[in-house]
C-alpha positions in Angstrom: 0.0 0.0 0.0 1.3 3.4 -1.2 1.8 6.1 1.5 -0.9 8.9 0.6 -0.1 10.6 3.7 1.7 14.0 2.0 -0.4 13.3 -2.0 -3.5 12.6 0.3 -6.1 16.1 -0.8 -6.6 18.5 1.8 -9.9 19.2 3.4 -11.4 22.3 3.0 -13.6 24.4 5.5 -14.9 27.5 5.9 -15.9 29.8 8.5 -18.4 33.5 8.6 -17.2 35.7 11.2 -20.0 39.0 11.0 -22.8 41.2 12.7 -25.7 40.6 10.8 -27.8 42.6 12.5 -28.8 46.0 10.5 -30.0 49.3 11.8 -33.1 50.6 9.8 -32.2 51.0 6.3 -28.9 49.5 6.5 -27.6 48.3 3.2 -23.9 47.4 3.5 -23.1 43.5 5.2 -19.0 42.8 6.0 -18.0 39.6 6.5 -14.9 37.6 7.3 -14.8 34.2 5.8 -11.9 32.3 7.0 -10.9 29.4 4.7 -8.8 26.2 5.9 -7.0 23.6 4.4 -5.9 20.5 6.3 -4.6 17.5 5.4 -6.1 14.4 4.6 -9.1 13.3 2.3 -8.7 10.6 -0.8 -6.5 10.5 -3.6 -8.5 12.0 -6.9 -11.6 12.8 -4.7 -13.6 15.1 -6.3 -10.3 17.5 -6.5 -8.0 16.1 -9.1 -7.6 13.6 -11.6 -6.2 10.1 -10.0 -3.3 10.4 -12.4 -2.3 14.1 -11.3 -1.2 12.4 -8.7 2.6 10.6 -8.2 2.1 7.6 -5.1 4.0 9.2 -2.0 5.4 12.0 -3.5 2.2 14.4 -3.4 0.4 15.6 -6.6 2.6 15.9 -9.7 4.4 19.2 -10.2 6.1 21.1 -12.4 8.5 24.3 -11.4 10.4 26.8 -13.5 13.0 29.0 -12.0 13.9 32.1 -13.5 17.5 33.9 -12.9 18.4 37.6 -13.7 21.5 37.1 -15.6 21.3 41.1 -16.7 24.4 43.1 -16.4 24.1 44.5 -12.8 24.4 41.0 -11.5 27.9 41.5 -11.7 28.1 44.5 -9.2 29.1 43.2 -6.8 30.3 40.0 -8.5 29.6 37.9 -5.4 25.4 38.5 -6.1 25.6 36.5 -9.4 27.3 33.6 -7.5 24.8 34.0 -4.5 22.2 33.7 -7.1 23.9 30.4 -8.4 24.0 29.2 -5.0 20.7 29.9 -4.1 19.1 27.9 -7.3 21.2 25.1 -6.8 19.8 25.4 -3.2 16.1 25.4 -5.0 16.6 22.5 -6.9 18.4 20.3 -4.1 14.8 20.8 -2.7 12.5 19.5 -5.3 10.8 16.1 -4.7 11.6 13.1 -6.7 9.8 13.2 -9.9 8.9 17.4 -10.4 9.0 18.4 -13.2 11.9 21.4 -13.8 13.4 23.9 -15.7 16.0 26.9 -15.2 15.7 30.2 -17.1 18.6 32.8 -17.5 16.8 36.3 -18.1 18.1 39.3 -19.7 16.3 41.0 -22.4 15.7 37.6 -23.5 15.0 34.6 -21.6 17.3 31.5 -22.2 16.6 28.0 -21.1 19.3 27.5 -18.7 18.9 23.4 -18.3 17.2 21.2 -19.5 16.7 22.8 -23.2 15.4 21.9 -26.5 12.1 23.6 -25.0 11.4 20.5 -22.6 11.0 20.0 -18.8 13.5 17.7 -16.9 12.1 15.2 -14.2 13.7 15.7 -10.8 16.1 12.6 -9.5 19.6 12.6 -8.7 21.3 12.7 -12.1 18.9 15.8 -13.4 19.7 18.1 -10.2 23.5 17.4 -10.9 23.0 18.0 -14.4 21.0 21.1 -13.6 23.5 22.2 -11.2 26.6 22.1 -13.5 24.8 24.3 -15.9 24.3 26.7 -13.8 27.6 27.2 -13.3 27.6 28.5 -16.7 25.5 31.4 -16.2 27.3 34.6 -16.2 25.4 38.4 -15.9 25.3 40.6 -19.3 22.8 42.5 -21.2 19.5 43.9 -20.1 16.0 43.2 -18.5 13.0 42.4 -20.5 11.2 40.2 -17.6 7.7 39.4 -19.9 10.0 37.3 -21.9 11.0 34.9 -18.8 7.4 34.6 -17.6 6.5 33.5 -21.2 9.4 31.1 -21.3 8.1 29.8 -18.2 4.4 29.6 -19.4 5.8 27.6 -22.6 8.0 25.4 -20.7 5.2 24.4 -17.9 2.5 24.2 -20.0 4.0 21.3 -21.4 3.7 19.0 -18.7 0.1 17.9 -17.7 0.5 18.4 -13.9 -1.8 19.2 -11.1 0.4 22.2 -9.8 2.5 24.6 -12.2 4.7 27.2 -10.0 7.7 30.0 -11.1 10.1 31.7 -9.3 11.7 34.8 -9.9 14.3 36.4 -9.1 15.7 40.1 -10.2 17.9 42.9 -9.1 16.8 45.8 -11.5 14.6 47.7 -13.2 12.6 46.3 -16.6 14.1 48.8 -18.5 14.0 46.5 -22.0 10.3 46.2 -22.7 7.4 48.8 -22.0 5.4 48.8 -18.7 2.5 47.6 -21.1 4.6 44.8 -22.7 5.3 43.6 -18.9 1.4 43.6 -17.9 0.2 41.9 -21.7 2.7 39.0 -20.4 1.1 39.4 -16.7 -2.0 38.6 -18.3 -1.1 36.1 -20.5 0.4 33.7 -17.8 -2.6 34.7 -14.9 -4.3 31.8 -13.8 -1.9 29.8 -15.8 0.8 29.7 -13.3 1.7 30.5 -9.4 4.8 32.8 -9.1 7.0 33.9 -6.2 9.1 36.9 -7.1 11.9 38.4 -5.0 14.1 41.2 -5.6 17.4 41.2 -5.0 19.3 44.1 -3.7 18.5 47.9 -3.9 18.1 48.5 -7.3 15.1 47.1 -8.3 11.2 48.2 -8.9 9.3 47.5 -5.4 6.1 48.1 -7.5 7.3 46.2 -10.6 8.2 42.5 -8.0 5.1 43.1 -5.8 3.0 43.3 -9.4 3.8 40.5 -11.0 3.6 38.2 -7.3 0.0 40.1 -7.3 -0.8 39.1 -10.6 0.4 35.7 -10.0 -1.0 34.7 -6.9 2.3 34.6 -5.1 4.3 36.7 -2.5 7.0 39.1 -3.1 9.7 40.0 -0.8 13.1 42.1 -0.7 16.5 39.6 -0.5 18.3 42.8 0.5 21.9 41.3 1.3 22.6 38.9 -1.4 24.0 36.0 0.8 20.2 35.7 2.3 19.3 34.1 -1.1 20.3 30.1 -0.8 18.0 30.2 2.8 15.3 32.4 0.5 15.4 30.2 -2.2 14.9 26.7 0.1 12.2 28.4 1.5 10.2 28.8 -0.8 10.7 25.6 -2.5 9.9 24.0 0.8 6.7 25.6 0.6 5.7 25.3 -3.0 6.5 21.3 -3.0 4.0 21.8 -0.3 1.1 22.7 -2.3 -1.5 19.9 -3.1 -4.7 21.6 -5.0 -4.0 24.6 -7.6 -6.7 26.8 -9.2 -9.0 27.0 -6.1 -11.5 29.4 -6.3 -13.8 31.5 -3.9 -17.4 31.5 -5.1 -19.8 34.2 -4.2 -23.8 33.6 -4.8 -25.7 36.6 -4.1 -29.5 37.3 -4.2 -31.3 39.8 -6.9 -30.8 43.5 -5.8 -28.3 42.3 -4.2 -23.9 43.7 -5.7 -20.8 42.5 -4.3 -18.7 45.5 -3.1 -15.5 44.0 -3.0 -13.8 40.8 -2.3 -10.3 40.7 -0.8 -7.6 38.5 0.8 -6.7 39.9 4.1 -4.6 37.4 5.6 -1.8 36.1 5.1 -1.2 39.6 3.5 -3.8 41.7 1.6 -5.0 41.0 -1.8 -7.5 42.7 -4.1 -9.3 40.2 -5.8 -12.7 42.5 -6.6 -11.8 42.8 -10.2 -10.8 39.2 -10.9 -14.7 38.1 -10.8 -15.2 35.6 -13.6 -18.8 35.1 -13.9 -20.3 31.5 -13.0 -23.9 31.0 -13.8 -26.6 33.5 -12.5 -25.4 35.8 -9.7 -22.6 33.7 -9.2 -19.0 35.0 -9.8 -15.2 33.2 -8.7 -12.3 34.6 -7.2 -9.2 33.3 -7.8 -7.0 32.1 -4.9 -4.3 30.1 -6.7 -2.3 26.9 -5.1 -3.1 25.9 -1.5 -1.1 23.2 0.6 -1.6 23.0 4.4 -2.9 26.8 5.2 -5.5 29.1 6.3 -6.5 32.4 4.7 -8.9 35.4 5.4 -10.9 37.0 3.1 -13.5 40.3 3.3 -16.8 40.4 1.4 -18.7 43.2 1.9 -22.1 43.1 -0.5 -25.1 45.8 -0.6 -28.4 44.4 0.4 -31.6 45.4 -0.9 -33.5 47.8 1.6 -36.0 45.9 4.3 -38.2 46.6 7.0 -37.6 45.7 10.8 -37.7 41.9 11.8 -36.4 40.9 7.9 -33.6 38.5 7.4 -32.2 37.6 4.3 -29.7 35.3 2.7 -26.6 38.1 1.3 -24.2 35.4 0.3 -23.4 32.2 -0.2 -19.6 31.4 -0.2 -18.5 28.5 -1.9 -15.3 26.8 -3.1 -14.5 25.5 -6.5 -11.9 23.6 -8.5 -11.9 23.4 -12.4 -12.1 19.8 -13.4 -10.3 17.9 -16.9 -13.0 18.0 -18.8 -13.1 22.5 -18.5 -16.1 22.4 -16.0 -16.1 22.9 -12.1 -16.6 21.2 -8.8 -17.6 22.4 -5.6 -15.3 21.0 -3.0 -17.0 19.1 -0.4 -18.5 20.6 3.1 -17.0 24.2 2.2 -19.6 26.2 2.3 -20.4 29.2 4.1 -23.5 31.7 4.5 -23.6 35.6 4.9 -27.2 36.8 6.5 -28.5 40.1 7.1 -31.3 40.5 9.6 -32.5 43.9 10.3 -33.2 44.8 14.0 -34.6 48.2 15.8 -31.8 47.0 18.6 -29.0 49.4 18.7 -26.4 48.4 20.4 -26.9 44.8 18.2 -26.8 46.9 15.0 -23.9 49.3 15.5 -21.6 46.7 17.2 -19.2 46.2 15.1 -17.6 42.2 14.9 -14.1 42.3 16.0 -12.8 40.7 12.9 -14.4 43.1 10.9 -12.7 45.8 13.0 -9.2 43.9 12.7 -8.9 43.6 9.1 -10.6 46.9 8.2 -7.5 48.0 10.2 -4.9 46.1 8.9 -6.1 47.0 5.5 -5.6 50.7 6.1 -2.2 50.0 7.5 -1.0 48.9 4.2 -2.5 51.6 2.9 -1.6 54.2 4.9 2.4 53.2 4.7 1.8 52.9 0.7 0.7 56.7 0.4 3.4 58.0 2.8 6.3 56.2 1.3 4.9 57.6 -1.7 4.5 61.4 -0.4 7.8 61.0 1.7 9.4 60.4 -2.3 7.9 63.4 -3.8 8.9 65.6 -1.2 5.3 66.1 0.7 7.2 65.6 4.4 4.0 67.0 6.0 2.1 64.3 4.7 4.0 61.5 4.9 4.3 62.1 8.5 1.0 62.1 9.0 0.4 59.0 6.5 3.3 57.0 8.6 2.2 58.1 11.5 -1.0 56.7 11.1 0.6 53.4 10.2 2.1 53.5 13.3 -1.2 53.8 15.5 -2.5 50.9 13.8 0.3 48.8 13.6 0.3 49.2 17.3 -3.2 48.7 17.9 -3.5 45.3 16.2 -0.5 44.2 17.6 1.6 44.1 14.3 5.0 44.1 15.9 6.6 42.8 12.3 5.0 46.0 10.4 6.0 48.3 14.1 9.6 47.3 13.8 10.1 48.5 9.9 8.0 51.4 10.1 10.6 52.5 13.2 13.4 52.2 10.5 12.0 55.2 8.7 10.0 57.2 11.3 11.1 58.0 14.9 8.4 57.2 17.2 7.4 59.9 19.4 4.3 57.8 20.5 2.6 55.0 19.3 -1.0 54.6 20.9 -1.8 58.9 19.1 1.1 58.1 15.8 3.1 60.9 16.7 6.4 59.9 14.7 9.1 62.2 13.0 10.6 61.3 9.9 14.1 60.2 10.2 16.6 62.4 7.9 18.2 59.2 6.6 17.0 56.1 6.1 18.9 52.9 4.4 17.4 52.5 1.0 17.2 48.5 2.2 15.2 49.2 5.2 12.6 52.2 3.1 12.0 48.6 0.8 11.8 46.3 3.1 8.6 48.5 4.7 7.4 49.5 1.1 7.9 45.2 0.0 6.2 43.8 3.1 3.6 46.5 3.8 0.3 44.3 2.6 1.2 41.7 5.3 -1.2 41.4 8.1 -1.7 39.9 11.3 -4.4 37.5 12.4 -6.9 38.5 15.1 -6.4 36.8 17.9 -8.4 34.1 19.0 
């Protein structure tokens, strides 16, 4: 008998966390739907197709890691070898059987190892193969980084896998293709793959990495000393080998007269997902959330009701989750379901309560926010208001209990006092650390229980 315990498909469940009581003539319903995954279930349940799956060795996989081999990489010359290091790293960490491939990128993306436009199949003789190549990779020539996700999209299209993941690594600037030639490729590969990005350095686009991990359904983060890399890359191996169902999608029903707001990720880090609706049959629509292993997420609906008198109570939303199946339809995953009501009460203290995860993530939300728009105004020169942006950040940092998000934010402001956000703006600040806040800004904090 095979060992299913790691290919095994993770349950899902969800959980509503809201007030649903509304005053008079209250319209707008928040909710916080809290979505776990645990371990365990049947192989090729109802998620994936029995042969997606490789006995053992969790579902089949395929992974293609991309390498800035531009010019800068030499300076200083030890950050193209840390890069080596750190891929060989990568690929000492892929289970037995994933499928592989190495891209150099500059303003064009060359397949590193295996070639010839295939995927190799991870054992021993591949990753040493795969790791003397590298050692051929040397930095020259530009950064055109829509030509390395394509390469990628090519190269893991071709395998017929249950979970298709990049990872990208850069140091500069895509200064050898348009900003619009970067988001056509964006769009291309959405929904077709997961990818991490990280940035490398100081001299790269915080906007440009955290974009395409945004578009992608992955994270982004700063690598700001080079020698971080090899522990970086393992990392997030580690956790992509981890992942057992891709393509899951949140499914919001709604009632006539009833419109969806927005719809966002809010935990692990926050996530607009409002404008990624694809519709799904009357009043229904699906939100992507990409590649789930062993994990739990948070999410905030907030939907409009249709007006009702006192002692009414309605249905606002049904939450659902789906999985596209082989032959292009979908399935609802087993026992995740979740319900959004609305009852409408003359009681005010039940109706202007607000439910503390509500509260929480409204919060945490802000604080991204909020140190977003003061980075920004602190760059153009608007001091005044980036100190009152920051400082902001800094009350609700403290509030929630974000000590992470406190501790960079005190790399660019001096804190005067936390609990009212009086902060001063330092007059310098490390370029690494005003990155590291702008890179990590969007990740949150869970309530606590």
């Amino acid at each position: 008998m095979a060992n299913f315990s790691k290919s095994s498909v993770p349950q899902f469940s969800v959980d509503v966390y809201q007030n649903e009581f509304l005053p008079e003539g209250g319209r707008e319903v928040n909710a916080i739907v809290t979505v776990t995954a645990t371990g365990g279930g049947t192989i090729g349940s109802a998620v994936a197709s029995p042969h997606l799956y490789s006995a053992g060795q969790g579902p089949s996989a395929a992974v293609a890691i991309m390498v800035d081999c531009s010019g800068s990489m030499d300076y200083p010359p030890t950050k193209m070898r840390n890069a080596r290091d750190a891929t060989a790293a990568a690929i000492d960490t892929l289970r037995d059987g994933v499928h592989f491939a190495v891209i150099g990128g500059t303003h064009v993306a060359k397949e590193v190892y295996p070639g010839n436009g295939r995927l190799a199949v991870a054992d021993a003789t591949t990753r040493d193969q795969a790791k003397q190549a590298l050692r051929k990779l040397s930095a020259g020539g530009g950064t055109a980084i829509g030509t390395w996700l394509r390469l990628a999209d090519r190269l893991l299209s071709s395998a017929d896998v249950a979970i298709r993941h990049g990872i990208l690594l850069t140091d500069g600037r895509n200064e050898h293709e348009s900003h619009e030639d970067l988001k056509a490729s964006l769009d291309a590969c959405a929904g077709r793959f997961t990818c991490d990005a990280r940035g490398v350095g100081t001299d790269w686009e915080v906007k440009e990495v955290t974009g395409i991990a945004s578009a992608l359904l992955g994270t982004a983060d700063i690598v700001a000393d080079p020698a971080g890399l090899a522990a970086d890359f393992t990392q997030m191996m580690e956790t992509a080998m981890g992942k057992e169902v891709a393509d899951v999608a949140l499914r919001l029903w709604t009632p006539v007269g009833t419109t969806v707001k927005f719809v966002k990720q809010v935990a692990p880090t926050v996530e607009q997902l409002t404008d990624r609706r694809t519709e799904s049959g009357p009043r229904a629509g699906d939100y992507p959330t990409g590649s789930w292993g062993d994990e739990s997420r948070d999410y905030h609906v907030c939907v409009e009701v249709p007006v009702a008198n006192i002692g009414q109570e309605m249905l606002a939303a049904r939450i659902s989750l789906v999985v596209p199946q082989p032959d292009g339809s979908t399935q609802a995953l087993a026992g995740a379901q979740g319900l959004v009501r609305a009852v409408w009460t003359d009681d005010m203290v039940a109706s202007t309560s607000i439910n503390p995860q509500v509260a929480h993530y409204t919060g945490q939300a802000e604080l991204a926010q909020a140190i977003q728009q003061g980075l920004d105004l602190r760059k153009s020169g608007d001091f005044d208001g980036a100190t009152a942006k920051l400082g902001r950040a800094v009350q609700l940092a403290s509030a929630s209990g974000n000590a992470d998000t406190a501790k960079l934010l005190a790399k660019v402001v001096d804190v005067v006092d936390a609990a009212t956000g009086t902060v001063r703006l330092k007059a310098k600040v490390a370029e690494a650390d005003e990155m590291t806040l702008e890179t990590r800004s969007t990740k949150t904090v869970r309530v606590k229980k």
